[in-house]
N, C-alpha and C positions, 0 to 999 in steps of 0.2 A: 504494500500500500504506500503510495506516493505520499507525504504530508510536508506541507508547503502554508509559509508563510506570505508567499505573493499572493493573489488574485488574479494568477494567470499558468499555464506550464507553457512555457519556452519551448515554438517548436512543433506544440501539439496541438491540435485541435477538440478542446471541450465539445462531446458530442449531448451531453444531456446534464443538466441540475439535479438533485436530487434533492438538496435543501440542506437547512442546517443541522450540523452533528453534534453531540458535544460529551463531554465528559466531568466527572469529581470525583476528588478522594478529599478525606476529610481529615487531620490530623489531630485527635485527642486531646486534652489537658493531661493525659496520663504519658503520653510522648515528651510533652516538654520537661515534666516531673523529671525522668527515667536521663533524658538529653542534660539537663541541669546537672542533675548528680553526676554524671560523666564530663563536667565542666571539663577537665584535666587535657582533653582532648584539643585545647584549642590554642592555634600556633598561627598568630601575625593576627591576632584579631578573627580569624574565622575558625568555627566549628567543623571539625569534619563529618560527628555524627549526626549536626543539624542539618546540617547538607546533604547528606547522604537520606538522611528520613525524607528532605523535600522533593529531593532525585525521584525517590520511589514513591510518592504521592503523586507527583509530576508523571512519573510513565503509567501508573497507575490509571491515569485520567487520561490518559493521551489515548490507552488500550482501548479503555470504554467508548470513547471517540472512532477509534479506527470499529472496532466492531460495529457501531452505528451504523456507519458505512458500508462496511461489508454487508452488512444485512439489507440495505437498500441498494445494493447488485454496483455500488459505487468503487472505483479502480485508484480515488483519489480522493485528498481533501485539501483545498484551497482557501487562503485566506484566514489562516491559522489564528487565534489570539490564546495566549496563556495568563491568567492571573489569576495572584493570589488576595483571600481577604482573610481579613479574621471575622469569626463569630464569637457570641458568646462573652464578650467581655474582652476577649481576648485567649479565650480559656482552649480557643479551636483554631485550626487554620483551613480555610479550606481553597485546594487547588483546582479551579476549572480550568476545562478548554474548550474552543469552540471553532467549525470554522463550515465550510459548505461542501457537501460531497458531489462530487462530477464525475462519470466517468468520461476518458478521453480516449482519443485514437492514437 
């Protein structure tokens, strides 16, 4: 599966729309807990295991995304956006993604 930040593939011919896809993972107050106490981990200012939890919420949401697509017979998703919010106080994070399924030739 193609996944693209443009709103175009270079080259290719978008033969059909399929509409918008999208994805979430959600990230716990009990992640940050467990992250915190692993403070020790972290070299120049960043986290490697906060990083690594956001990596895997992030593909996590991307997956959910790409199956959207695949299930609406889509070869491609264009027009990519990824962001993060907090919920909850702050007590959650959560990562969506979203973009348009196309298939192309």
């Amino acid at each position: 599966m193609l996944v693209l930040t443009t709103p175009s593939i270079e080259g290719k011919k978008i033969s059909r729309y399929f509409g918008l896809v999208s994805g979430e993972a959600i990230l716990g107050a009990n992640i940050f807990k467990d992250l915190f106490a692993g403070i020790r981990d972290i070299v120049g200012g960043r986290s490697q295991a906060y990083e690594k939890e956001l990596r895997k919420a992030k593909d996590i949401a991307v997956q959910e995304m790409i199956r959207d697509a695949q299930n609406l017979g889509a070869n491609a998703v264009i027009g990519v956006d990824l962001d993060y919010e907090t919920l909850g106080n702050g007590s959650m994070l959560m990562v969506s993604v979203s973009g348009t399924a196309v298939l192309f030739e």
